[in-house]
Backbone as JSON Lines, residues from 0, in Angstrom:
{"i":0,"aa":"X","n":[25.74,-24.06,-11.96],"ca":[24.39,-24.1,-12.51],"c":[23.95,-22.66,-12.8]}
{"i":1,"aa":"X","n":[24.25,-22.57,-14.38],"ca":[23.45,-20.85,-14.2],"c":[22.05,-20.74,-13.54]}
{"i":2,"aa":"X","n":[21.97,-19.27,-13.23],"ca":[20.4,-18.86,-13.26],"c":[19.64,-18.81,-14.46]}
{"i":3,"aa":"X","n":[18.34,-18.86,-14.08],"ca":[17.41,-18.29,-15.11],"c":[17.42,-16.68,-15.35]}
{"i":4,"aa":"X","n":[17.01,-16.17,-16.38],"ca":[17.38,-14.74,-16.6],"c":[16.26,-13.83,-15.48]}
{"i":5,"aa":"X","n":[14.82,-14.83,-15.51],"ca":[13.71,-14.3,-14.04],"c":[14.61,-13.94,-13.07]}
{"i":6,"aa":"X","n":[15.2,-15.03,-12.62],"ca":[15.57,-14.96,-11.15],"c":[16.75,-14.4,-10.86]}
{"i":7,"aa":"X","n":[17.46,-13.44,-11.76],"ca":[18.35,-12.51,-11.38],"c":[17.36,-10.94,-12.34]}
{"i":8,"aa":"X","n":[16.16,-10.99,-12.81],"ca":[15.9,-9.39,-12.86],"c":[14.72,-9.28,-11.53]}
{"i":9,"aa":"X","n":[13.97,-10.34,-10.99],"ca":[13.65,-10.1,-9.98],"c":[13.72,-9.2,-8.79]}
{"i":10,"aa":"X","n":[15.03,-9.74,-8.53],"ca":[15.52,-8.66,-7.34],"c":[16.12,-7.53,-8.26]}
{"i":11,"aa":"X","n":[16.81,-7.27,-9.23],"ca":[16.85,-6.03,-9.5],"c":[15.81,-5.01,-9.74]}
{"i":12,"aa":"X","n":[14.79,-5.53,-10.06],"ca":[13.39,-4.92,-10.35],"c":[12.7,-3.97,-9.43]}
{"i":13,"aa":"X","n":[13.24,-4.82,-7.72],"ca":[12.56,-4.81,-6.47],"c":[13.79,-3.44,-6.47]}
{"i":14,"aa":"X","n":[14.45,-3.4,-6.46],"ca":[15.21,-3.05,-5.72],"c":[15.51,-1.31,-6.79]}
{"i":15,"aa":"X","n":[15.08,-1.23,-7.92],"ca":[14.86,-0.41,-8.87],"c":[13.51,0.73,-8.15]}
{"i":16,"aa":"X","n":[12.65,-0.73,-7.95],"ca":[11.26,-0.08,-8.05],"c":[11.48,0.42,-6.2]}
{"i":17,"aa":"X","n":[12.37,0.07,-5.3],"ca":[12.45,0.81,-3.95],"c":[12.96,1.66,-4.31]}
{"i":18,"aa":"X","n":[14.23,1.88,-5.14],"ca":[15.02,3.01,-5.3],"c":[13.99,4.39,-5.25]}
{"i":19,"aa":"X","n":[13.53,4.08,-6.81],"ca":[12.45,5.03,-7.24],"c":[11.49,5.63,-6.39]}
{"i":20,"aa":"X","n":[10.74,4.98,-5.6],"ca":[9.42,5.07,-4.52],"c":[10.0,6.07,-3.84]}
{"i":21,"aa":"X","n":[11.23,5.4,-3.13],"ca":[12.17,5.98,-1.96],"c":[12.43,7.42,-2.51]}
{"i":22,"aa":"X","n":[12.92,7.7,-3.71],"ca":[12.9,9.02,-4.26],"c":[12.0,10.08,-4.42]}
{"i":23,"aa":"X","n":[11.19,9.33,-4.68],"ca":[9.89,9.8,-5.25],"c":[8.89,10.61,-3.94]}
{"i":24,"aa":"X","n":[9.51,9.96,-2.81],"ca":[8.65,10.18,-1.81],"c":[9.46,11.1,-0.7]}
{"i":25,"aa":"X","n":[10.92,11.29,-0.91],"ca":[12.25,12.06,-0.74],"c":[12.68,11.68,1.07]}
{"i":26,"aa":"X","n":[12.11,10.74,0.8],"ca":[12.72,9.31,2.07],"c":[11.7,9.81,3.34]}
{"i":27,"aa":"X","n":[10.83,9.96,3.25],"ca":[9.94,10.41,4.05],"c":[9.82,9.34,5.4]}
{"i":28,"aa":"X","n":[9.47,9.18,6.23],"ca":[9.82,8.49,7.64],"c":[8.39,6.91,7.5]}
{"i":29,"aa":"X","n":[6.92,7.91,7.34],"ca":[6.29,7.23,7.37],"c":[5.9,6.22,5.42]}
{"i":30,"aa":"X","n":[6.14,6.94,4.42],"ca":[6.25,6.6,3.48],"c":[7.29,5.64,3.45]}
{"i":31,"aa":"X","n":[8.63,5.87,3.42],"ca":[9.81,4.88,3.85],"c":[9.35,3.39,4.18]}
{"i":32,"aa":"X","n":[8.74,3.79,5.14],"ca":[8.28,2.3,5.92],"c":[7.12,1.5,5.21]}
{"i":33,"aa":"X","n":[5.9,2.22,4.5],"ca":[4.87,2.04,4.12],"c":[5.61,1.28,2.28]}
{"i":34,"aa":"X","n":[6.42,1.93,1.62],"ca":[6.66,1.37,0.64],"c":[7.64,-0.12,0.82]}
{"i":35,"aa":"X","n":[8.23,0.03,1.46],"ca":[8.96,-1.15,2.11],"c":[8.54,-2.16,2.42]}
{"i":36,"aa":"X","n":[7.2,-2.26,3.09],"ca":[6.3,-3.49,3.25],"c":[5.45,-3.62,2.28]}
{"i":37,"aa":"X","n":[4.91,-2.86,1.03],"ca":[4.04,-2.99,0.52],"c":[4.84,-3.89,-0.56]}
{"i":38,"aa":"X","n":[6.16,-3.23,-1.19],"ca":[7.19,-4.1,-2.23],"c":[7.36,-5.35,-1.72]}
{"i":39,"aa":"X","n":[7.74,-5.33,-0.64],"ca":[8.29,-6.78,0.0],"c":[6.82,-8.3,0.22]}
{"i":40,"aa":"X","n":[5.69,-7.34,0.42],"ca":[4.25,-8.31,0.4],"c":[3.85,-8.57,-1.43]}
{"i":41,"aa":"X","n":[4.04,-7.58,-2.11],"ca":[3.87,-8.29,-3.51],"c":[5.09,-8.72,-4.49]}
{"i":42,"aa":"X","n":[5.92,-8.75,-3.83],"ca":[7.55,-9.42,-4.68],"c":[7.02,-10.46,-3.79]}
{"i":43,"aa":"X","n":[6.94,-11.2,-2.73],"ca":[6.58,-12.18,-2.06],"c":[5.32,-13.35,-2.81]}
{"i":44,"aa":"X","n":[4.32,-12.11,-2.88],"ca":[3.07,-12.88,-4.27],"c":[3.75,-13.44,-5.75]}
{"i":45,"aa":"X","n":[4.43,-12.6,-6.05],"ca":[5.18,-12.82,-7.33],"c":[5.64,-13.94,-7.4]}
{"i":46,"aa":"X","n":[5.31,-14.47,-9.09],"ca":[5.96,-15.35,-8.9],"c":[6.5,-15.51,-10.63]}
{"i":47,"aa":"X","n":[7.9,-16.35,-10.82],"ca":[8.31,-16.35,-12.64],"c":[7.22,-16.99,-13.32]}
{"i":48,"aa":"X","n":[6.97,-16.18,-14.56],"ca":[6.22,-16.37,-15.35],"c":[6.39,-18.34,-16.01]}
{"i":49,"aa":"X","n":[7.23,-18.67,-15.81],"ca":[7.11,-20.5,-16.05],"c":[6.39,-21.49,-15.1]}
{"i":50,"aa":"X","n":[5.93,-20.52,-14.31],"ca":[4.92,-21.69,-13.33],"c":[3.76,-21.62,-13.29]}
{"i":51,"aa":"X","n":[3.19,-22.8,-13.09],"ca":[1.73,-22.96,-13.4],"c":[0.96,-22.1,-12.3]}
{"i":52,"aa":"X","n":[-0.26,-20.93,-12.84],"ca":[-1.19,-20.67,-11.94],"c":[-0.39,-19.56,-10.83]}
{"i":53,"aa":"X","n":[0.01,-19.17,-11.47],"ca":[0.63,-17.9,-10.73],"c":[-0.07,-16.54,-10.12]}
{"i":54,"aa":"X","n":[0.05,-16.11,-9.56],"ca":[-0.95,-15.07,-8.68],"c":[-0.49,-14.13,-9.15]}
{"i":55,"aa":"X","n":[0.58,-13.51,-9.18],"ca":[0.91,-12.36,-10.24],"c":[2.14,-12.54,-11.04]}
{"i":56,"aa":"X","n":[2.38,-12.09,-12.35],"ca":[3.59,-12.65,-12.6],"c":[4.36,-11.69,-12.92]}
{"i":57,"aa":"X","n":[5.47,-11.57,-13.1],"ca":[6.51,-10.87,-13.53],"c":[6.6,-10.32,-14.76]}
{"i":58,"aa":"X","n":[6.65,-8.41,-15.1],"ca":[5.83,-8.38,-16.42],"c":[6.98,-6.86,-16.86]}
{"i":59,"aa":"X","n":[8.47,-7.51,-17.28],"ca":[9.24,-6.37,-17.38],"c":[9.04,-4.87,-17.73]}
{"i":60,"aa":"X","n":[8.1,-4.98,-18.47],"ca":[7.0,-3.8,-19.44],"c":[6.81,-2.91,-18.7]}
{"i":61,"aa":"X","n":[5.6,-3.45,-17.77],"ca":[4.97,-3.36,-16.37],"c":[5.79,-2.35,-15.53]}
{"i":62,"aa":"X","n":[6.66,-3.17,-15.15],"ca":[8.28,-2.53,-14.32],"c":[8.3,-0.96,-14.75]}
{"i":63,"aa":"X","n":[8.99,-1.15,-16.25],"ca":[9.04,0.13,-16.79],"c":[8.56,0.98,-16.83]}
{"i":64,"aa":"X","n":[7.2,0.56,-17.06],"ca":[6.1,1.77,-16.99],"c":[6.18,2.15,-15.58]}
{"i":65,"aa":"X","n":[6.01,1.43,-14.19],"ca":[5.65,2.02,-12.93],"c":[7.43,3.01,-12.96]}
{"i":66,"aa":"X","n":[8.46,2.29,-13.17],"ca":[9.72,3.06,-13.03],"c":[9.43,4.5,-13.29]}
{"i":67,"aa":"X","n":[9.02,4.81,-14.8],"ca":[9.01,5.99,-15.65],"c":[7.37,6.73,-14.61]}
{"i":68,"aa":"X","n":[6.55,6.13,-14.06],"ca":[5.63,6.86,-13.04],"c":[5.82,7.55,-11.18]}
{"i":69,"aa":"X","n":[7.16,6.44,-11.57],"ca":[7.72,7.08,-10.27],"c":[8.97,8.23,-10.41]}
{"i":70,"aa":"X","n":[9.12,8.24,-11.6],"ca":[10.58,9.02,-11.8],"c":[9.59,10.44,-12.08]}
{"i":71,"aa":"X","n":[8.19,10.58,-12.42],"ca":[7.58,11.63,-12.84],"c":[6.53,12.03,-11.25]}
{"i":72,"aa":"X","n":[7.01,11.12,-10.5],"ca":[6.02,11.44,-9.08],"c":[7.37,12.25,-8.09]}
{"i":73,"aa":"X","n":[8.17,12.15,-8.66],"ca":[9.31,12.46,-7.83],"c":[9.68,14.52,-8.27]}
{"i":74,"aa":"X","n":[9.39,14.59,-9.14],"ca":[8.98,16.16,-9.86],"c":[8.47,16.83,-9.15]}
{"i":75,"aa":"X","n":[8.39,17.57,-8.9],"ca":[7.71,19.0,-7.77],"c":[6.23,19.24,-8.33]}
{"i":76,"aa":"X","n":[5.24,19.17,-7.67],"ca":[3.93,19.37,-7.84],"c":[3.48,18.66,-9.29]}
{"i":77,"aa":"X","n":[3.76,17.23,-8.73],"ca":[3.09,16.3,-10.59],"c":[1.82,15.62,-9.91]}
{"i":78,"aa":"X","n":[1.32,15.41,-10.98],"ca":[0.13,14.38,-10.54],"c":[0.52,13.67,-10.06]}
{"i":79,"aa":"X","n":[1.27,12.75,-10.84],"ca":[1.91,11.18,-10.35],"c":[2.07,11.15,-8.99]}
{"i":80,"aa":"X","n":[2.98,12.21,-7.92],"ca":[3.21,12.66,-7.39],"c":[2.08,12.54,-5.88]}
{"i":81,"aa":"X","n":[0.86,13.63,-6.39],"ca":[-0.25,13.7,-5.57],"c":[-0.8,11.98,-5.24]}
{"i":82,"aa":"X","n":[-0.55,11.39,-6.7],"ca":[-1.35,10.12,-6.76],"c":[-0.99,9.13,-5.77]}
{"i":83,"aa":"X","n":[0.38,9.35,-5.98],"ca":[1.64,8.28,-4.94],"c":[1.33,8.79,-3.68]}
{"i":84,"aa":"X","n":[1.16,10.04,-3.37],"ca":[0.75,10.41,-1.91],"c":[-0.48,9.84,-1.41]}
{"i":85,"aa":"X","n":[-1.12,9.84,-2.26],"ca":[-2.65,9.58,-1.84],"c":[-2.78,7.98,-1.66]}
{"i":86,"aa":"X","n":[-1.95,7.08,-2.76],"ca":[-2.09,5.71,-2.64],"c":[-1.1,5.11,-0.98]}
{"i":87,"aa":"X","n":[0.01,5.94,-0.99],"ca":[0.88,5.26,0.39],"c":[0.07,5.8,1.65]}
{"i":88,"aa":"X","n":[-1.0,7.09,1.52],"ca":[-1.24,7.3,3.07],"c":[-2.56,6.22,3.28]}
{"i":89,"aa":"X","n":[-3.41,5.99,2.03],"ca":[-4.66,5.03,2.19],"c":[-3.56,3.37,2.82]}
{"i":90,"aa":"X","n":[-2.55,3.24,2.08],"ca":[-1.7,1.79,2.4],"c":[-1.11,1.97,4.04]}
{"i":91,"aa":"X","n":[-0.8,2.98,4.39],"ca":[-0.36,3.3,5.88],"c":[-1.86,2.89,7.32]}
{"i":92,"aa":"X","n":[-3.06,4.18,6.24],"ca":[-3.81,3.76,7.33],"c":[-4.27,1.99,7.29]}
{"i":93,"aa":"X","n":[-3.94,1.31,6.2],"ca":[-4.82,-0.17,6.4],"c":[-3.81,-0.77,6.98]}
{"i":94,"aa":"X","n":[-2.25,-0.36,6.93],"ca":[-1.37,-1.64,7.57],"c":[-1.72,-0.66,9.28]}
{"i":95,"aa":"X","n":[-1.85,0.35,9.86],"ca":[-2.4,0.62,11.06],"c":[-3.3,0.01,11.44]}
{"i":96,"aa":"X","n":[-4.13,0.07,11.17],"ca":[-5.68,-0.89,10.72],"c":[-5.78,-2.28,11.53]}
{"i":97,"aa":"X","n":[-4.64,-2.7,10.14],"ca":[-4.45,-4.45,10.28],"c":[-3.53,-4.72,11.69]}
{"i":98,"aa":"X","n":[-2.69,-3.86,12.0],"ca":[-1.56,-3.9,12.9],"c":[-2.21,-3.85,14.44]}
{"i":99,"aa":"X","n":[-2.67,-2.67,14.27],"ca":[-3.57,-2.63,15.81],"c":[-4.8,-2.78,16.03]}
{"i":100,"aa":"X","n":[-5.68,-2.97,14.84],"ca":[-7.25,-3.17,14.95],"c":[-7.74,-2.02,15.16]}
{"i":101,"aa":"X","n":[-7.32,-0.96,15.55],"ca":[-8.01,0.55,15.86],"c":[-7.18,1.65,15.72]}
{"i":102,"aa":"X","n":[-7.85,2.45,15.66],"ca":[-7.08,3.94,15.39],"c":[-6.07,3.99,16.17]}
{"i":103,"aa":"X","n":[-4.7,4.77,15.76],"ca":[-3.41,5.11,16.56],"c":[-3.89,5.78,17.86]}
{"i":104,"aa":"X","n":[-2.91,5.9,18.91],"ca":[-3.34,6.6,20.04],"c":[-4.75,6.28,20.96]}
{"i":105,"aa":"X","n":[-5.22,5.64,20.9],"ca":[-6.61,4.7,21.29],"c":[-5.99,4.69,22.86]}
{"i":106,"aa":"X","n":[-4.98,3.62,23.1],"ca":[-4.47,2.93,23.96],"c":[-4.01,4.12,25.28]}
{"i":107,"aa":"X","n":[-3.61,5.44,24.86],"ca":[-3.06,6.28,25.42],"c":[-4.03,6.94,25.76]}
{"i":108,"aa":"X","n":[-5.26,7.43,24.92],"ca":[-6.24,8.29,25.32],"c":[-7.13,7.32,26.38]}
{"i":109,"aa":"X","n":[-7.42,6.17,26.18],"ca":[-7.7,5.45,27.38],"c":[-7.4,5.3,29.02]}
{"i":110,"aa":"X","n":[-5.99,5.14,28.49],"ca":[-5.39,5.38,30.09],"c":[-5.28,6.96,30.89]}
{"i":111,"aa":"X","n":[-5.35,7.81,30.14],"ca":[-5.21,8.64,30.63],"c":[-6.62,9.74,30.86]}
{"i":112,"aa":"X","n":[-7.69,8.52,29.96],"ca":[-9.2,9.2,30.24],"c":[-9.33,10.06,29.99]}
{"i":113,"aa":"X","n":[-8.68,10.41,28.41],"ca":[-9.44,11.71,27.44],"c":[-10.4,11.19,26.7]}
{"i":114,"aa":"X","n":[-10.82,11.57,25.43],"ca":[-11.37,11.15,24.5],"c":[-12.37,12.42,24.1]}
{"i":115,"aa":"X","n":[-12.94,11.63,23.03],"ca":[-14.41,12.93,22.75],"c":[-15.39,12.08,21.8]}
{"i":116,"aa":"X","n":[-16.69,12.21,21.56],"ca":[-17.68,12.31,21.73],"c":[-17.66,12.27,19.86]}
{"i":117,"aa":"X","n":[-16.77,12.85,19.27],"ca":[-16.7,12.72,17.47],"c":[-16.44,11.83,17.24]}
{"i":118,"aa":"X","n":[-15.08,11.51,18.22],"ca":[-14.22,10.17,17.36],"c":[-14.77,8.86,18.06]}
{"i":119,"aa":"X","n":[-15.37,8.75,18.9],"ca":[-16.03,7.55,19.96],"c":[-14.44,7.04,20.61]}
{"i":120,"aa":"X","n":[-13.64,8.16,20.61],"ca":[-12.51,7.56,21.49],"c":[-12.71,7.99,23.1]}
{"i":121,"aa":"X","n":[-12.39,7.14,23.55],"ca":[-12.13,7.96,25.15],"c":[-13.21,6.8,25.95]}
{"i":122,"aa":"X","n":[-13.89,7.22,27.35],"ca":[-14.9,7.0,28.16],"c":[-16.0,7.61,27.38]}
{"i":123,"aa":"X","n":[-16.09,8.25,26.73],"ca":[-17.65,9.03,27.0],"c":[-18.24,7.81,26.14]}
{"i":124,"aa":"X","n":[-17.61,7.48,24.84],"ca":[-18.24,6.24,24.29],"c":[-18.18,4.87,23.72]}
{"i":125,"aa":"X","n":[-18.29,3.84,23.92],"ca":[-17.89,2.35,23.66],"c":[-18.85,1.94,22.53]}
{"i":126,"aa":"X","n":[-18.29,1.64,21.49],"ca":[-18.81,0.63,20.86],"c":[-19.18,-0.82,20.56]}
{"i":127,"aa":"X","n":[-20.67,-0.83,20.81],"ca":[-20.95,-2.35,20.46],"c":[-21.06,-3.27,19.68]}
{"i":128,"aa":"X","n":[-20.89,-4.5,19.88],"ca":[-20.54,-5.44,18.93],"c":[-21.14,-4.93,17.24]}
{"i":129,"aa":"X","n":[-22.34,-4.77,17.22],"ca":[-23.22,-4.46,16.26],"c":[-22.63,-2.98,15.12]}
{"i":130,"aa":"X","n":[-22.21,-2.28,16.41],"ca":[-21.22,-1.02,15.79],"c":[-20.17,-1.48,14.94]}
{"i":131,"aa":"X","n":[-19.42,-2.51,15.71],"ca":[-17.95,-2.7,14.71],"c":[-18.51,-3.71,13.63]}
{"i":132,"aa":"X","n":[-18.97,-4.24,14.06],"ca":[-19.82,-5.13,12.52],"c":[-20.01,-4.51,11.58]}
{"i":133,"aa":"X","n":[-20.72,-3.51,11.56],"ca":[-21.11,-2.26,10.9],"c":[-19.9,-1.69,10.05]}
{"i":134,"aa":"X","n":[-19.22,-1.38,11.08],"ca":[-17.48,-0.18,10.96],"c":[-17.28,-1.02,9.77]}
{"i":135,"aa":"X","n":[-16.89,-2.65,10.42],"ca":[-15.98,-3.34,9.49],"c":[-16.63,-3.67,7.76]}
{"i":136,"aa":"X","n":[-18.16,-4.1,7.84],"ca":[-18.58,-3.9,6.56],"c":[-18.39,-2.5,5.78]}
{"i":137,"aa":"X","n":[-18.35,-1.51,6.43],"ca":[-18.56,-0.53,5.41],"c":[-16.7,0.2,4.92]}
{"i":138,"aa":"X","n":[-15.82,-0.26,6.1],"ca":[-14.5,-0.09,5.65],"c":[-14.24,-1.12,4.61]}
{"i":139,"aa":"X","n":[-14.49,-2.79,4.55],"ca":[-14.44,-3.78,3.19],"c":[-14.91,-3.07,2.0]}
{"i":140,"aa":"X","n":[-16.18,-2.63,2.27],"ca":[-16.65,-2.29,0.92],"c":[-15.71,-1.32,0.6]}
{"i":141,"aa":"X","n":[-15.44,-0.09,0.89],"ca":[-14.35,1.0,1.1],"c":[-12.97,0.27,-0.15]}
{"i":142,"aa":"X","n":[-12.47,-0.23,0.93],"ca":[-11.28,-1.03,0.76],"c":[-11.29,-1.77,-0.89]}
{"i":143,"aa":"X","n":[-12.77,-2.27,-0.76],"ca":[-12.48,-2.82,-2.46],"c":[-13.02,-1.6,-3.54]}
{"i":144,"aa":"X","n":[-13.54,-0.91,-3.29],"ca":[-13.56,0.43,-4.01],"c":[-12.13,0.29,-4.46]}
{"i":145,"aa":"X","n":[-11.33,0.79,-3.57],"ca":[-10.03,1.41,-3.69],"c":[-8.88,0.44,-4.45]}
{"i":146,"aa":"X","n":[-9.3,-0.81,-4.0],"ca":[-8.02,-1.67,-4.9],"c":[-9.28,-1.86,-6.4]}
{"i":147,"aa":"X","n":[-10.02,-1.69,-6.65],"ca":[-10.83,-1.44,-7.76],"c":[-10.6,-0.62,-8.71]}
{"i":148,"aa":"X","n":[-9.94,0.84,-7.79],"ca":[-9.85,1.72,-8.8],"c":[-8.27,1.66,-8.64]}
{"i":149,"aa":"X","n":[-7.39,1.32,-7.9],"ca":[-5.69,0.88,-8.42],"c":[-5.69,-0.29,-9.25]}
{"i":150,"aa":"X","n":[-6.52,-1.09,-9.36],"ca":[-6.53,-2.31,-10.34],"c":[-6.62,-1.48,-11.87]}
{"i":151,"aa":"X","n":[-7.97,-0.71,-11.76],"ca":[-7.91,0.14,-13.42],"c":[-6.6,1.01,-13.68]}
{"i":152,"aa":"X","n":[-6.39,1.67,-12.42],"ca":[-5.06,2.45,-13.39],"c":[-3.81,1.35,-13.19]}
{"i":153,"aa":"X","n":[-3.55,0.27,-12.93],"ca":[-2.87,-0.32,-13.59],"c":[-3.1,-1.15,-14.8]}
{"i":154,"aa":"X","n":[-4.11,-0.99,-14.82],"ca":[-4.47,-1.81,-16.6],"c":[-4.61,-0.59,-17.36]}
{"i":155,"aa":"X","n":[-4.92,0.46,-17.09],"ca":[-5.24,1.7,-18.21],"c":[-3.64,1.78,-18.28]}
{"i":156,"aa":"X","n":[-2.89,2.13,-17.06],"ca":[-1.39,3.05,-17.49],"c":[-0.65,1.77,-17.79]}
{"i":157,"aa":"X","n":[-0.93,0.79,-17.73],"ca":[0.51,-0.6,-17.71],"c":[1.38,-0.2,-16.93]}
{"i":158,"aa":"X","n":[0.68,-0.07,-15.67],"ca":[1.58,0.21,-14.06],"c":[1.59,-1.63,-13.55]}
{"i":159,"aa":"X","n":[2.43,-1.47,-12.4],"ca":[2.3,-2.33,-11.98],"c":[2.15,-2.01,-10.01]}
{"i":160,"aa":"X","n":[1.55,-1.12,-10.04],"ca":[1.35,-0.63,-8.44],"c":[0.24,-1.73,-8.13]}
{"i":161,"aa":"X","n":[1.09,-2.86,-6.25],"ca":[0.38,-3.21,-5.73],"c":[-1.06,-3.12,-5.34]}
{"i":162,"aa":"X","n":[-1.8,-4.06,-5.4],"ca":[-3.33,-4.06,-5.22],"c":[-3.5,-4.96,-4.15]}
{"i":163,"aa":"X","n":[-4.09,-4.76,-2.91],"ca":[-3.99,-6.17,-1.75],"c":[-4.61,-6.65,-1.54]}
């Protein structure tokens, strides 16, 4: 039973567009990891353009263009470059975020009863319910800022960089 021609550029696509990232970012430890889950959560959304009502679809064009933005982020001091930095460390801190519910190192400065008084980490201060209510509305709004403005530069450049 052949394949459909989708379902063998699929994974080459994925696996193009890791190459590239992975380059682009010159295999960096925390980037590494951060592009890895972000490809693998929207190749997962993806779906072939022959099915009804699809959430994102498969847009070879698309491909190309992000390919040719990552092959120019991978250049020594490019925009593209700064841009890709700036989009994987905002994607790092939200999968931290989502992963532990609070800032890294929380757990450690606790037990060992440091903290300070800027970051509301430590003993000196606890936040109440009303606080994180707060936190969490104003990081959402935040958050859709930001896939707001990666949504436009993928419709201005005909990128196809994840939006979550």
């Amino acid at each position: 039973m052949p394949q459909s021609t989708t379902t063998l550029t699929i994974p080459h696509a994925y696996h193009a567009l890791l190459k590239s990232a992975l380059h682009a970012t010159s295999f960096s430890s925390p980037a590494r990891h951060t592009i890895r889950s972000t490809l693998r959560r929207s190749f997962r959304l993806t779906t072939p353009p022959d099915q009804i009502h699809p959430r994102t679809t498969f847009d070879p064009a698309r491909i190309r263009n992000t390919l040719h933005f990552l092959e120019l982020a991978a250049l020594p001091r490019s925009l593209e470059g700064r841009v890709l930095k700036s989009l994987l460390h905002t994607w790092w801190w939200q999968d931290v975020e989502r992963v532990k519910g609070r800032r890294p190192g929380v757990e450690k400065l606790l037990k060992e009863g440091q903290g300070d008084s800027m970051t509301g980490v430590g003993k000196l201060r606890t936040k109440s319910g009303r606080d994180r209510e707060e936190e969490g509305r104003i990081r959402a709004r935040s958050e859709k800022g930001f896939e707001m403005t990666v949504a436009g530069l993928n419709e201005s450049m005909g990128l196809c960089l994840p939006v979550r």
